[in-house]
N, C-alpha and C positions, 0 to 999 in steps of 0.2 A: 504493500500500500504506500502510497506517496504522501509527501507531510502534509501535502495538503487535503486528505482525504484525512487523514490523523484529526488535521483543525476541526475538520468540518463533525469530525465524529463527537469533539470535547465539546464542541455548539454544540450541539445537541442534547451530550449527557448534561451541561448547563442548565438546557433548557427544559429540560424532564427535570431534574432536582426542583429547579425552581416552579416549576405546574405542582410536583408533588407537597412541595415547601411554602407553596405563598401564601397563606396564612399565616407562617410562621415568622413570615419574612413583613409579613404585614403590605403582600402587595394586590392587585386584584390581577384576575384572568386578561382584563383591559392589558394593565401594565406587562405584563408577557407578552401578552401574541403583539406588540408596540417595540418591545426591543429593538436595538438595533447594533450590530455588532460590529464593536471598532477594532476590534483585531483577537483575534487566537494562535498563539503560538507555544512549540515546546520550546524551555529552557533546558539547553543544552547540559547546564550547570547539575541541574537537579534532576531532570527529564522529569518535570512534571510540566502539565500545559496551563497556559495563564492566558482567561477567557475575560473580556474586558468589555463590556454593553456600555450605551449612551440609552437612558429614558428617551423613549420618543414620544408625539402626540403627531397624529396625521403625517406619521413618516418625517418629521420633526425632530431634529436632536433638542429635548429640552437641555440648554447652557446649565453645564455645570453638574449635571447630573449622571454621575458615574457609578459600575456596575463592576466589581473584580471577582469571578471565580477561579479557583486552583483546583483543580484536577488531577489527582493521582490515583496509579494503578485503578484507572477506570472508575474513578468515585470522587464524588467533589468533598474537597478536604479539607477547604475553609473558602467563605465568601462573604462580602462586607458590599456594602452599596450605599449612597446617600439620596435615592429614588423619594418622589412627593408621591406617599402613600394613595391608589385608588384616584389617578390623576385623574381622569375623566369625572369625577364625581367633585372632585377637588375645582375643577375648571369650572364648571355649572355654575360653583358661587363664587369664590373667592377670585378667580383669575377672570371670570367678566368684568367684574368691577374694575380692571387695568387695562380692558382690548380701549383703543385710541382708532376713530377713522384718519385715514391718511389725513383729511385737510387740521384735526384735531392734533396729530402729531406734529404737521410744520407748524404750526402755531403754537406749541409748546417749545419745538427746539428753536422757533426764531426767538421766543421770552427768554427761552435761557440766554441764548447767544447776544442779549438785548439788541437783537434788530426790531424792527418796527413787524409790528403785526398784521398782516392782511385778513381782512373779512374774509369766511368761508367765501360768499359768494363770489367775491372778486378773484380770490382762487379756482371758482368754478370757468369762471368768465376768462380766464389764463389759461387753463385748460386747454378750454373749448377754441381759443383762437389759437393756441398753437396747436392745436390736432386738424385745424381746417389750412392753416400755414402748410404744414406738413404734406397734406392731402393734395392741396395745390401744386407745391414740388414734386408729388409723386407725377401728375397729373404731365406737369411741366416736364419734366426729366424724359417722359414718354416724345416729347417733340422738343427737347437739346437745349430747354429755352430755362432751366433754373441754374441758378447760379453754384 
């Protein structure tokens, strides 16, 4: 078998511990079948594999949110993670109250950055002429005539 069929076997034994384990681990069904795996490899040192997940949400690395299992003689032998327990249910309340619409986001980081703040609508209105600008050039570009 090739290492990389090795890797792909410790995913997996990973990912059975933790289906059989995640209550104990205090994560939901959500948060597993969400993993996302940032690397598996054997240490040469020890020949044990070191299986490494990022929490995801909609195939999403959530920042900062890291997964370590070790893997020896076919058995995962210690594993630590700092995963937001039952994300998906976590998200419902806690993390709507943070989603921002685009025009709400530049208007927060032009406050920060103390630029001057533009009206939603007048950002709508920015938009909308550069997306008919654009349309024009394509329009243009078809007959040699934009710049």
């Amino acid at each position: 078998m090739s290492a990389q069929t090795y890797a792909q076997d410790a995913v997996e034994t990973a990912k059975q511990y933790l289906t059989t384990n995640a209550q104990k681990q205090k994560l939901s069904q959500s948060d597993i079948g969400e993993l996302i795996t940032s690397s598996a490899y054997l240490s040469p040192t020890t020949g044990w594999y070191h299986v490494y997940f990022n929490q995801g949400y909609q195939s999403i690395d959530v920042y900062n949110r890291l997964m370590n299992v070790v893997i020896k003689d076919g058995q995962v032998a210690y594993m630590t993670h700092n995963f937001i327990p039952d994300l998906i249910a976590t998200k419902s309340t806690a993390l709507s109250k943070t989603l921002l619409t685009p025009a709400e986001a530049l208007q927060r980081a032009a406050a920060h950055l103390s630029l001057p703040v533009v009206a939603p609508a007048r950002l709508q209105e920015l938009s909308v002429a550069k997306l008919v600008g654009q349309l024009e050039c394509s329009l243009n570009l078809e007959l040699q005539l934009c710049a």
